[in-house]
KOLLUMRO-635493 format. One record per atom (N, C-alpha, C): residue number from 0; residue in one letter; chain; x, z, y. Coordinates in nm, 2 decimals, padded with zeros to 4 digits. Last residue first. Layout:
<dopas>
+-----+----+----+--------+--------+--------+
:   i : aa : ch :     c1 :     c3 :     c2 :
+-----+----+----+--------+--------+--------+
: NUM :  A :  A :      X :      Z :      Y :
...
+-----+----+----+--------+--------+--------+
</dopas>
This chain:
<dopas>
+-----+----+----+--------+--------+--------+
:   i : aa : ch :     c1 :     c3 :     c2 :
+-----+----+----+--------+--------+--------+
: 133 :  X :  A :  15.27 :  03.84 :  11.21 :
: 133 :  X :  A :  15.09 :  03.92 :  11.24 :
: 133 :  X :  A :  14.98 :  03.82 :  11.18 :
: 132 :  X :  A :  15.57 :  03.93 :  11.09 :
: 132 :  X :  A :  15.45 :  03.83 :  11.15 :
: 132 :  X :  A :  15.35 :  03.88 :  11.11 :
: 131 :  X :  A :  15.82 :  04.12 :  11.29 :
: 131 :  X :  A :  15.74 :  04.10 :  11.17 :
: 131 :  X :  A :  15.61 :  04.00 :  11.22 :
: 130 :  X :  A :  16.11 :  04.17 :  11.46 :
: 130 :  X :  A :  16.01 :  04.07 :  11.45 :
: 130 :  X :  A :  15.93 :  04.10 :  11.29 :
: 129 :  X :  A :  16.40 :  04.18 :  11.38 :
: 129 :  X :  A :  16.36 :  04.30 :  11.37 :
: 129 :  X :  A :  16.19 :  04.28 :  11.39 :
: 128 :  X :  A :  16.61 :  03.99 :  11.18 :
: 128 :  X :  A :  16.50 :  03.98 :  11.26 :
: 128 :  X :  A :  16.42 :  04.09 :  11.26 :
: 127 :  X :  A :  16.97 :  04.06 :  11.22 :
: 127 :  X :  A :  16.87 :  04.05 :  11.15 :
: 127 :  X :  A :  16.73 :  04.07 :  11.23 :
: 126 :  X :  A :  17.18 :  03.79 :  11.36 :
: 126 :  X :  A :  17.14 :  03.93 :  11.38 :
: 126 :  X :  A :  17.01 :  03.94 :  11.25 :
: 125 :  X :  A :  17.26 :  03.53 :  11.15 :
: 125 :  X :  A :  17.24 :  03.58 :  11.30 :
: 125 :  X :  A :  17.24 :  03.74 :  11.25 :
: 124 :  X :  A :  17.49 :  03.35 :  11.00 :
: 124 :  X :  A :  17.46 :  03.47 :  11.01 :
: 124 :  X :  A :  17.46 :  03.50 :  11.10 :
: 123 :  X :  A :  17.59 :  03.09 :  11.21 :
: 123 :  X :  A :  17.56 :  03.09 :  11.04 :
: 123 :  X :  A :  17.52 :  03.21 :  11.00 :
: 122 :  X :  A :  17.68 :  03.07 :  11.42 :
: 122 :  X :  A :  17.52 :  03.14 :  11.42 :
: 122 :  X :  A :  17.51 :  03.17 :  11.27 :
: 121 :  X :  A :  17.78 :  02.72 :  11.31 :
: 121 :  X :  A :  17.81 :  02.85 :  11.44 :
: 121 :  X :  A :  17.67 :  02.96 :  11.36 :
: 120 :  X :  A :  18.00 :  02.63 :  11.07 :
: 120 :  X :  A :  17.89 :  02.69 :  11.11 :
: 120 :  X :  A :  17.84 :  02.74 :  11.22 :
: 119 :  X :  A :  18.26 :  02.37 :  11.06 :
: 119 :  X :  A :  18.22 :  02.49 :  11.10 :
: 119 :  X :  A :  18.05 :  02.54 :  11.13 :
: 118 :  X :  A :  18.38 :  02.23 :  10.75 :
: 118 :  X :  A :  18.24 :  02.25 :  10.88 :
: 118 :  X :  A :  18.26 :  02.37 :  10.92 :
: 117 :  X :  A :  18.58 :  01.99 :  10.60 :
: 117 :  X :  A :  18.54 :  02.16 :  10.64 :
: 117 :  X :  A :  18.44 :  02.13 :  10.76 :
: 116 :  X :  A :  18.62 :  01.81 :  10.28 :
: 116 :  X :  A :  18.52 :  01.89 :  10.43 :
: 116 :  X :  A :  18.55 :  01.97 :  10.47 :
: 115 :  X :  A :  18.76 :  01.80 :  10.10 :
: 115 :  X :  A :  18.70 :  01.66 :  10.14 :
: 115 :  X :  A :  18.63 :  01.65 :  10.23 :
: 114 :  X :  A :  19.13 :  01.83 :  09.98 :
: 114 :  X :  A :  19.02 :  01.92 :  10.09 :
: 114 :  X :  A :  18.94 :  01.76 :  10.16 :
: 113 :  X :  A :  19.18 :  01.80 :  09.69 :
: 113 :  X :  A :  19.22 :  01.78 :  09.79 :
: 113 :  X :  A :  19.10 :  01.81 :  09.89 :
: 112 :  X :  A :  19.15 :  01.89 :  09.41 :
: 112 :  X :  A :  19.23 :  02.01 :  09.54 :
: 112 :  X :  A :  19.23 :  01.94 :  09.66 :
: 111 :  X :  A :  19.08 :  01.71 :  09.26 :
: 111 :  X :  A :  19.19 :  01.71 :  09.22 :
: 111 :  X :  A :  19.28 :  01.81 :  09.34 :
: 110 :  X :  A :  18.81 :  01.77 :  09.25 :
: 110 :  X :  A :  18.81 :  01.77 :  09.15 :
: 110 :  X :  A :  19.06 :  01.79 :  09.19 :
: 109 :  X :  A :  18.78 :  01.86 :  09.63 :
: 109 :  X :  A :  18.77 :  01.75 :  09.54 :
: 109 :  X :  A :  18.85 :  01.79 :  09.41 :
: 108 :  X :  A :  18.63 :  02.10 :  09.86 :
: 108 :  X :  A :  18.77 :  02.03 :  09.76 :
: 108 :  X :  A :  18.71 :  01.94 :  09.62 :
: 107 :  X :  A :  18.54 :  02.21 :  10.15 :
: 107 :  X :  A :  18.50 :  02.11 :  10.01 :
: 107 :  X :  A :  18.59 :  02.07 :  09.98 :
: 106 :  X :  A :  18.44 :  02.51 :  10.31 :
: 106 :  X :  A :  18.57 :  02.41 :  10.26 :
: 106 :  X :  A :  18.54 :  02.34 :  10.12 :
: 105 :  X :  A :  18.30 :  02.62 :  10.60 :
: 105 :  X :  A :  18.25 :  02.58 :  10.44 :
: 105 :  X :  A :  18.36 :  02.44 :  10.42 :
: 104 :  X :  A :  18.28 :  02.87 :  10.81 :
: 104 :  X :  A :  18.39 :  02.79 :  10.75 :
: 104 :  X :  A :  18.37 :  02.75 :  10.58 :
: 103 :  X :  A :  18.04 :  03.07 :  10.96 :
: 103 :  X :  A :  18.09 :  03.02 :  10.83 :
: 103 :  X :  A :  18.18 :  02.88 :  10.87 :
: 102 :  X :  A :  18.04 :  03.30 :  11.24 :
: 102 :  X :  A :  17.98 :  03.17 :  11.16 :
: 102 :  X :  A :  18.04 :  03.18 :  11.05 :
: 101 :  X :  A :  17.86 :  03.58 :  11.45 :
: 101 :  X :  A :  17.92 :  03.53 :  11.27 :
: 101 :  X :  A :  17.92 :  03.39 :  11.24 :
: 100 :  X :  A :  17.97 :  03.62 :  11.79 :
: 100 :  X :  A :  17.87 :  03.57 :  11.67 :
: 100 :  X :  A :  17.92 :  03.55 :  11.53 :
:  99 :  X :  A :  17.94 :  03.75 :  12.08 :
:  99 :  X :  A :  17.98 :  03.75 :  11.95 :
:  99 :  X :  A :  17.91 :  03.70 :  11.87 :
:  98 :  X :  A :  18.04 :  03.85 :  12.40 :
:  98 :  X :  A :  17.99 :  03.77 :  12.32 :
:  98 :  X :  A :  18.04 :  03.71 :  12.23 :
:  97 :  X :  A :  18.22 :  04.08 :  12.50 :
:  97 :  X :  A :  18.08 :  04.11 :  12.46 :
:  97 :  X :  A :  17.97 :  04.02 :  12.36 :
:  96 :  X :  A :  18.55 :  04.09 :  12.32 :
:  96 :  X :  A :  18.45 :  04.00 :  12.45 :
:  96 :  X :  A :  18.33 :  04.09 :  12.42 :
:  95 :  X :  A :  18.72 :  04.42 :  12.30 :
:  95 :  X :  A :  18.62 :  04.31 :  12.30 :
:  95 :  X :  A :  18.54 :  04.22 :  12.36 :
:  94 :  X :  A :  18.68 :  04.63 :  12.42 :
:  94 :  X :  A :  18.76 :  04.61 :  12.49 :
:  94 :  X :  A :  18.73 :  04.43 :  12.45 :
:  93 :  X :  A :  18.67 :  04.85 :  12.17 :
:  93 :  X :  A :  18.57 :  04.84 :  12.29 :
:  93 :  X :  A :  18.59 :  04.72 :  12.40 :
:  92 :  X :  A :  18.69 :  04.82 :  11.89 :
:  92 :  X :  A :  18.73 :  04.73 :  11.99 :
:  92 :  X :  A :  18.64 :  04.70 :  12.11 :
:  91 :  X :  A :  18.53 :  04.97 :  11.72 :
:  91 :  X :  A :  18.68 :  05.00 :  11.71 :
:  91 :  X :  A :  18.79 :  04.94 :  11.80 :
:  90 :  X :  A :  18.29 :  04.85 :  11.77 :
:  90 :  X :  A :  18.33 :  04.98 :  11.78 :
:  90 :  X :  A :  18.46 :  05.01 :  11.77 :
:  89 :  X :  A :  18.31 :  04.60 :  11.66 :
:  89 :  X :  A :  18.27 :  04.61 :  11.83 :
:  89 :  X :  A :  18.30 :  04.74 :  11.85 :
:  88 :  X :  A :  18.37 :  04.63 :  11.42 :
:  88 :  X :  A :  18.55 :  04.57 :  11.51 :
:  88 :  X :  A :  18.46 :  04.61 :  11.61 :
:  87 :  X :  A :  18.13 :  04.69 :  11.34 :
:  87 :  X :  A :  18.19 :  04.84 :  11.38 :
:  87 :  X :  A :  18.34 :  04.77 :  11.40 :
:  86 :  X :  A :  18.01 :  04.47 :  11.34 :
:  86 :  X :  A :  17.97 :  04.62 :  11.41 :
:  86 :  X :  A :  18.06 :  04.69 :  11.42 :
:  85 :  X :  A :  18.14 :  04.32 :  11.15 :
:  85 :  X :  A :  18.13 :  04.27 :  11.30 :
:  85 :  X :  A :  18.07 :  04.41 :  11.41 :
:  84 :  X :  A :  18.01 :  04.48 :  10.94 :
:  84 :  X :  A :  18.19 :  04.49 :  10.98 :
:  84 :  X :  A :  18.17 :  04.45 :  11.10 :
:  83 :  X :  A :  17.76 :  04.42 :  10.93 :
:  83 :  X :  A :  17.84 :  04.55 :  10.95 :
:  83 :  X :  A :  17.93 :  04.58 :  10.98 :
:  82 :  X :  A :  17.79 :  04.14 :  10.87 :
:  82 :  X :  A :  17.67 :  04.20 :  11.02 :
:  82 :  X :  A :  17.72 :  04.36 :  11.05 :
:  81 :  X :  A :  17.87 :  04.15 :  10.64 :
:  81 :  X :  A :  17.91 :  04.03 :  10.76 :
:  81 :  X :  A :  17.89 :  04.14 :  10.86 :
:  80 :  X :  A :  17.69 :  04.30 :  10.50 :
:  80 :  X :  A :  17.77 :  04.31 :  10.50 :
:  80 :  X :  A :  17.86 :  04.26 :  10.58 :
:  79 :  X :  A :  17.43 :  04.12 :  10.51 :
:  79 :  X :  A :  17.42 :  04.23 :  10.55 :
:  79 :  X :  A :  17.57 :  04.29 :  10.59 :
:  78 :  X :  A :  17.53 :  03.89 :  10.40 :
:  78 :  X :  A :  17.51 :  03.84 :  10.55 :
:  78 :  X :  A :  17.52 :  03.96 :  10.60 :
:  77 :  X :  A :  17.61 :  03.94 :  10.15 :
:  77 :  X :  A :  17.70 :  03.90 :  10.24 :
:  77 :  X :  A :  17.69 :  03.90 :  10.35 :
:  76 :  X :  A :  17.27 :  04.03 :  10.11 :
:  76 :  X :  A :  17.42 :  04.10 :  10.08 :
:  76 :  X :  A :  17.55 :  04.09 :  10.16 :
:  75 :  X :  A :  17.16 :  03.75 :  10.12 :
:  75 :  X :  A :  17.15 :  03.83 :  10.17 :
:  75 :  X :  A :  17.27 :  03.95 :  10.19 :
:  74 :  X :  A :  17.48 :  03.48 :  10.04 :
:  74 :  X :  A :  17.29 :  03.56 :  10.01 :
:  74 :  X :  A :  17.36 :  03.67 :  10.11 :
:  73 :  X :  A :  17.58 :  03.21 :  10.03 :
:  73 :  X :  A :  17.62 :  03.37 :  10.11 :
:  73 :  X :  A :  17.49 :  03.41 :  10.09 :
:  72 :  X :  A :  17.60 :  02.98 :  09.88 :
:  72 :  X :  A :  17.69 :  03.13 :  09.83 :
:  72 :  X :  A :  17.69 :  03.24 :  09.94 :
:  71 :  X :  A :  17.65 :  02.79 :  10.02 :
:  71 :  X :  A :  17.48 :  02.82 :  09.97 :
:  71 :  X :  A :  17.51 :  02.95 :  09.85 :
:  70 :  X :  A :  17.84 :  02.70 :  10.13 :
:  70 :  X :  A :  17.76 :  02.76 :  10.22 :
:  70 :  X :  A :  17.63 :  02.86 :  10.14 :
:  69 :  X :  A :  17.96 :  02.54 :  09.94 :
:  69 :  X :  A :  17.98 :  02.67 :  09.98 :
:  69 :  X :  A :  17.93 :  02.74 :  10.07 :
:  68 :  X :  A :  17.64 :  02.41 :  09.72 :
:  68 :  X :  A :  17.77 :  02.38 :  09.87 :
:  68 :  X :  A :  17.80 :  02.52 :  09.90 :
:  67 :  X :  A :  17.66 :  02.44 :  09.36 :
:  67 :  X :  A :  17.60 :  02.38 :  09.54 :
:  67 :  X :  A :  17.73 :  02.41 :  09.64 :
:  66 :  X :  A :  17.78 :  02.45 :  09.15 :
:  66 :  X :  A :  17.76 :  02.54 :  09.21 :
:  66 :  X :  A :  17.67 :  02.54 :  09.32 :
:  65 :  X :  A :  17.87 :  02.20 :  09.16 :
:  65 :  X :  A :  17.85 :  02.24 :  09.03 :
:  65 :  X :  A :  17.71 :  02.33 :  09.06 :
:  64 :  X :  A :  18.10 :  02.03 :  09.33 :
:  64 :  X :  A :  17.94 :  02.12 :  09.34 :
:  64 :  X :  A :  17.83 :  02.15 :  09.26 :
:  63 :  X :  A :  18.44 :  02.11 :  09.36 :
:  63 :  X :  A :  18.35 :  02.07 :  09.31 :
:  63 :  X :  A :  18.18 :  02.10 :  09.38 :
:  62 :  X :  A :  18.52 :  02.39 :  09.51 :
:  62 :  X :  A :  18.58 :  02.28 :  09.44 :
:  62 :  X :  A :  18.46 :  02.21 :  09.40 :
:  61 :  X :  A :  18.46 :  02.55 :  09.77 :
:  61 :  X :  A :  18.41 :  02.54 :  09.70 :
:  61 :  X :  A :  18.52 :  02.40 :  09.63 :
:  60 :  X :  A :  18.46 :  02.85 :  10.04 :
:  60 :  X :  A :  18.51 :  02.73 :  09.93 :
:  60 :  X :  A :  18.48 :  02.69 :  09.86 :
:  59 :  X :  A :  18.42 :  02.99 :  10.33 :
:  59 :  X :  A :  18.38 :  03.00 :  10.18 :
:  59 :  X :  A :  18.41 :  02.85 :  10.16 :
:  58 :  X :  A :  18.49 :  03.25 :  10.55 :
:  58 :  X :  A :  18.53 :  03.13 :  10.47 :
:  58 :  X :  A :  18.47 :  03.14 :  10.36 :
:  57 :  X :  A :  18.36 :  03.40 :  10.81 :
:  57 :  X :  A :  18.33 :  03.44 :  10.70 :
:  57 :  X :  A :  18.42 :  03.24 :  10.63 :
:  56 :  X :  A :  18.43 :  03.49 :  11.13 :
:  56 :  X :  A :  18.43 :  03.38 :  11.05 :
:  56 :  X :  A :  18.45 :  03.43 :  10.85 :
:  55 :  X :  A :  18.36 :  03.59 :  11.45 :
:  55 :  X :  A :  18.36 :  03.64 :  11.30 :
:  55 :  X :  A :  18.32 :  03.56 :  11.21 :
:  54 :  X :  A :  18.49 :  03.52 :  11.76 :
:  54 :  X :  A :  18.40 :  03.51 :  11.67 :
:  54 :  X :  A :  18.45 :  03.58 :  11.54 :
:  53 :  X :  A :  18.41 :  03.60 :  12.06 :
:  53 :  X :  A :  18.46 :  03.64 :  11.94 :
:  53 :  X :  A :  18.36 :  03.58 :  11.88 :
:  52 :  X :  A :  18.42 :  03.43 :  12.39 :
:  52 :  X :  A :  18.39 :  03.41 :  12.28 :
:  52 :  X :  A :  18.48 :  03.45 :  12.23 :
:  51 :  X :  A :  18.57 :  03.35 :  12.60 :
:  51 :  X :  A :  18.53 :  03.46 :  12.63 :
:  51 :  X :  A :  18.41 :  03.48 :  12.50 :
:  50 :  X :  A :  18.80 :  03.13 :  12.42 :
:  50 :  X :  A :  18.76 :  03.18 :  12.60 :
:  50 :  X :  A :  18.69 :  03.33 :  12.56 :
:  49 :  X :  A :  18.77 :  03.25 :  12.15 :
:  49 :  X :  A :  18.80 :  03.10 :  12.22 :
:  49 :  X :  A :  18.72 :  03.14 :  12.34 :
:  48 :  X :  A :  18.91 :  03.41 :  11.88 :
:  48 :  X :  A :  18.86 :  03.40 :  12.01 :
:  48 :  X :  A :  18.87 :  03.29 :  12.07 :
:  47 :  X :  A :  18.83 :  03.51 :  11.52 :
:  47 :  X :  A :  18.89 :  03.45 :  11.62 :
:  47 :  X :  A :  18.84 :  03.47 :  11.76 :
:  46 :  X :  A :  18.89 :  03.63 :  11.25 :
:  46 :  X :  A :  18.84 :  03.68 :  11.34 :
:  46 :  X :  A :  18.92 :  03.57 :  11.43 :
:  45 :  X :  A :  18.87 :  03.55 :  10.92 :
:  45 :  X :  A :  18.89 :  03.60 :  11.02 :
:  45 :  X :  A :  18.79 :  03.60 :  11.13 :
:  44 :  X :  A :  18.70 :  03.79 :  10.69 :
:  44 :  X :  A :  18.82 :  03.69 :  10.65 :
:  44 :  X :  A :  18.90 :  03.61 :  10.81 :
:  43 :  X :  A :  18.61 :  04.12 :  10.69 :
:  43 :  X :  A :  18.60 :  03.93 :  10.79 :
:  43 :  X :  A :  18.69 :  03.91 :  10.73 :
:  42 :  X :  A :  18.45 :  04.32 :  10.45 :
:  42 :  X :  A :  18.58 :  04.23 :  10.50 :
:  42 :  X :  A :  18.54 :  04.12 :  10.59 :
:  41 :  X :  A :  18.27 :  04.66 :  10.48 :
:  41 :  X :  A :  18.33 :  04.45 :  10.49 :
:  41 :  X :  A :  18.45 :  04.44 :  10.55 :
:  40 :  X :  A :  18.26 :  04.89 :  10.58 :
:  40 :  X :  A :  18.12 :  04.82 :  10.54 :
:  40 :  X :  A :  18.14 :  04.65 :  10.51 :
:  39 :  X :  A :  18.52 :  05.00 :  10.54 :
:  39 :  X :  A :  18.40 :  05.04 :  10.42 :
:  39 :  X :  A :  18.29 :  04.94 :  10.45 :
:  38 :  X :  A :  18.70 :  04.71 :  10.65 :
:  38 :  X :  A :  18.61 :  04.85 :  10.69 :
:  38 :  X :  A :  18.56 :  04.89 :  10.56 :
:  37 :  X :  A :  18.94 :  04.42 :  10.80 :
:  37 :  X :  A :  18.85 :  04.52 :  10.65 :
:  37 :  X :  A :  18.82 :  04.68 :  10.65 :
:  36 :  X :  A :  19.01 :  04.16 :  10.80 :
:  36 :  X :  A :  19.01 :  04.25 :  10.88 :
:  36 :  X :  A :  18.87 :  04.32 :  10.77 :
:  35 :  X :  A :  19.14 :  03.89 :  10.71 :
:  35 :  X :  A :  19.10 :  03.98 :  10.61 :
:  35 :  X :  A :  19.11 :  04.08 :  10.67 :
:  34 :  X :  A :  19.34 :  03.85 :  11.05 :
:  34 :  X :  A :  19.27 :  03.82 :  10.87 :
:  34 :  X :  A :  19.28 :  03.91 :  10.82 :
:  33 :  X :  A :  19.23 :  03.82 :  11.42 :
:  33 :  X :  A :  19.28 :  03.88 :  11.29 :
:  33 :  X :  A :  19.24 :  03.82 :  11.18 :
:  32 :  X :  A :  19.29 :  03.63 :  11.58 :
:  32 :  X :  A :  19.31 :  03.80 :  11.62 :
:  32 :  X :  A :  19.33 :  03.86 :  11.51 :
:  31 :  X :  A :  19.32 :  03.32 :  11.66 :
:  31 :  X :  A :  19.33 :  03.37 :  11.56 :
:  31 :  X :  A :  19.35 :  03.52 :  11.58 :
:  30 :  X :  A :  19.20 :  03.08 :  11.88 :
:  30 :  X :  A :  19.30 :  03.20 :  11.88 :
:  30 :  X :  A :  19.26 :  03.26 :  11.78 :
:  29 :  X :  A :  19.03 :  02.76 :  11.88 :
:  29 :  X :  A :  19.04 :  02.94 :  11.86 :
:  29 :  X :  A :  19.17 :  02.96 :  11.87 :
:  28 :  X :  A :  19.10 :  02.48 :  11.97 :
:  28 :  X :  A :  19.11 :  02.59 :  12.08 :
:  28 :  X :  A :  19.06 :  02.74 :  12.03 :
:  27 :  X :  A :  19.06 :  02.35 :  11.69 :
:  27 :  X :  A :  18.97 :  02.33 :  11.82 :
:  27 :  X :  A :  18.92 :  02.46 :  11.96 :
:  26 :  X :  A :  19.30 :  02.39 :  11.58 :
:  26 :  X :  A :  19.29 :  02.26 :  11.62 :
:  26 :  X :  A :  19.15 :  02.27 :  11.71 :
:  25 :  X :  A :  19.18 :  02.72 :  11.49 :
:  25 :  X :  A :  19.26 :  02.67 :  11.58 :
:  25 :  X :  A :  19.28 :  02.53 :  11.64 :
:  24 :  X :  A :  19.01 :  02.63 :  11.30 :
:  24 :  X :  A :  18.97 :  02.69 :  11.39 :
:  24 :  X :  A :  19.07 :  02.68 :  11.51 :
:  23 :  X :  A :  19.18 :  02.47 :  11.10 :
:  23 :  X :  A :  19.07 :  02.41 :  11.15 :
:  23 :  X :  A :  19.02 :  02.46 :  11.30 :
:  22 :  X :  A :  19.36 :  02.69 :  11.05 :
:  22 :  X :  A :  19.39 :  02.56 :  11.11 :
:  22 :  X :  A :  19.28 :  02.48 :  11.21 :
:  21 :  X :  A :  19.17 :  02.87 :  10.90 :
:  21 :  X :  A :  19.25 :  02.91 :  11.05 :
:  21 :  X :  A :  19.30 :  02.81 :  11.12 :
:  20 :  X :  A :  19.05 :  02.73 :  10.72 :
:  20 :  X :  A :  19.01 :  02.73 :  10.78 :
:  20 :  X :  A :  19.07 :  02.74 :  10.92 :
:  19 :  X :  A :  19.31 :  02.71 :  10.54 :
:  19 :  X :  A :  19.31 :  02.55 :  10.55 :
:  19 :  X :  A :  19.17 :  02.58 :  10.71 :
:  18 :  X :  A :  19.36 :  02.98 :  10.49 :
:  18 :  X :  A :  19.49 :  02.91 :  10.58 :
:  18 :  X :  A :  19.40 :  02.76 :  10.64 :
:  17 :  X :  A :  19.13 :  03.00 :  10.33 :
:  17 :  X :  A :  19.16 :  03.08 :  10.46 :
:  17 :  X :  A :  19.24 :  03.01 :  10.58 :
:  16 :  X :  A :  19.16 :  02.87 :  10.14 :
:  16 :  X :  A :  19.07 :  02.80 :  10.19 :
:  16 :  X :  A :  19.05 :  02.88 :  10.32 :
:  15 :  X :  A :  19.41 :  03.01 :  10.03 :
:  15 :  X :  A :  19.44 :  02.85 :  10.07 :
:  15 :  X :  A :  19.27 :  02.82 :  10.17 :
:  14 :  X :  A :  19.30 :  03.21 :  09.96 :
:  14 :  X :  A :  19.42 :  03.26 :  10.06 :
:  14 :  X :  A :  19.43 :  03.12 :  10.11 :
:  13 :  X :  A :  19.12 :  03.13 :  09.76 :
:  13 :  X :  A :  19.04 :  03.16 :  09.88 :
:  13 :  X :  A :  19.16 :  03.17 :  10.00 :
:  12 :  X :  A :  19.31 :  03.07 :  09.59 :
:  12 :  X :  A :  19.23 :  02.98 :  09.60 :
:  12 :  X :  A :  19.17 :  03.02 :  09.74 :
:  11 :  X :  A :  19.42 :  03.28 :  09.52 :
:  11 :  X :  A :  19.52 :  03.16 :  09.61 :
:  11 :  X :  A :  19.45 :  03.09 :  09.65 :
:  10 :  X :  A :  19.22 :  03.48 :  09.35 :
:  10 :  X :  A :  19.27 :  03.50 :  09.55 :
:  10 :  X :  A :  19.36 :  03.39 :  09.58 :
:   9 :  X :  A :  19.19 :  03.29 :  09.15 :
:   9 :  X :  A :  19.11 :  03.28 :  09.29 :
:   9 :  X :  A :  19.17 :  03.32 :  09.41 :
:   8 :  X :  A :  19.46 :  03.36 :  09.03 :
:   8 :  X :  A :  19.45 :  03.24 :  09.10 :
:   8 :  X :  A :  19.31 :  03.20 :  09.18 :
:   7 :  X :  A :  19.46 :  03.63 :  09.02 :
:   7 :  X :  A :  19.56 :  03.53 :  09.12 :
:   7 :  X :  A :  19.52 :  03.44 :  09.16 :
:   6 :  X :  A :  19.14 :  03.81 :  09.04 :
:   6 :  X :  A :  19.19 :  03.80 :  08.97 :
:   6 :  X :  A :  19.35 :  03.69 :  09.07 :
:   5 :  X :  A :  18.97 :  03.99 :  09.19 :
:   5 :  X :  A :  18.94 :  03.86 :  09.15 :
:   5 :  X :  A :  19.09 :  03.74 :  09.13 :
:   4 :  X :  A :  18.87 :  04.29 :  09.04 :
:   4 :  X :  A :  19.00 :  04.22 :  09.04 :
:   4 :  X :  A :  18.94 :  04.11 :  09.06 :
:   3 :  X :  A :  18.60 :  04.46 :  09.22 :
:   3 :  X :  A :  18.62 :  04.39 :  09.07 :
:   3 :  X :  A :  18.77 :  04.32 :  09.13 :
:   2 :  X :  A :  18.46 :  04.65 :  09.39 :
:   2 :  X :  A :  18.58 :  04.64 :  09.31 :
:   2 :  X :  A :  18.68 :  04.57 :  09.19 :
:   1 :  X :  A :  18.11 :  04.51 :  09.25 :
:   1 :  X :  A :  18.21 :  04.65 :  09.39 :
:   1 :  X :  A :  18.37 :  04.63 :  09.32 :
:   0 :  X :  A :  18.05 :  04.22 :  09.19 :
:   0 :  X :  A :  18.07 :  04.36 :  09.15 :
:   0 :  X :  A :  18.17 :  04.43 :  09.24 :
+-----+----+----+--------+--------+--------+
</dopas>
């Protein structure tokens, strides 16, 4: 829901599966540009660079898999929304690498918080397929 309070203790939950991503990203040569970078059309959670590579990293968490894998929480919507923000940092940052992609950062915690995965996604939200089949 548009606006909804998500209340303390998720946002520490996601603020932790942020911090635990940025690490991640960084330990493999990202540069960190921005968090929770945020437009009317979306929030990136972050934004990183590595050589002549932006990327737009969407984080998603998960405790348990009750739910399925945090990956399996980005519907349509998110991806739409991903894909519009990443548009308009290219507009508000002309100056930007040219090569850009959205991945996902999927963080698995174990029943007692301890962190049991992270993966990085590349591509994890492409462009949308402008292609129809014949």
């Amino acid at each position: 829901m548009p606006g909804r309070d998500r209340g303390p203790r998720r946002r520490r939950f996601g603020d932790f599966g942020e911090r635990v991503a940025a690490s991640h990203l960084e330990a493999k040569g990202y540069a960190i540009v921005e968090r929770n970078w945020s437009v009317k059309e979306g929030e990136i959670d972050l934004i990183a660079q590595r050589g002549a590579n932006l990327v737009f990293v969407e984080v998603r968490s998960r405790q348990g898999r009750n739910l399925g894998g945090p990956e399996e929480s980005i519907n349509g919507r998110k991806a739409q929304h991903m894909r519009a923000a990443a548009l308009a940092y290219g507009q508000q940052h002309p100056d930007a690498p040219a090569n850009q992609r959205i991945d996902v950062v999927v963080i698995e915690l174990d029943a007692k918080g301890r962190v049991m995965r992270v993966e990085q996604i590349e591509n994890a939200i492409e462009d949308e397929d402008t292609t129809t089949a014949s």
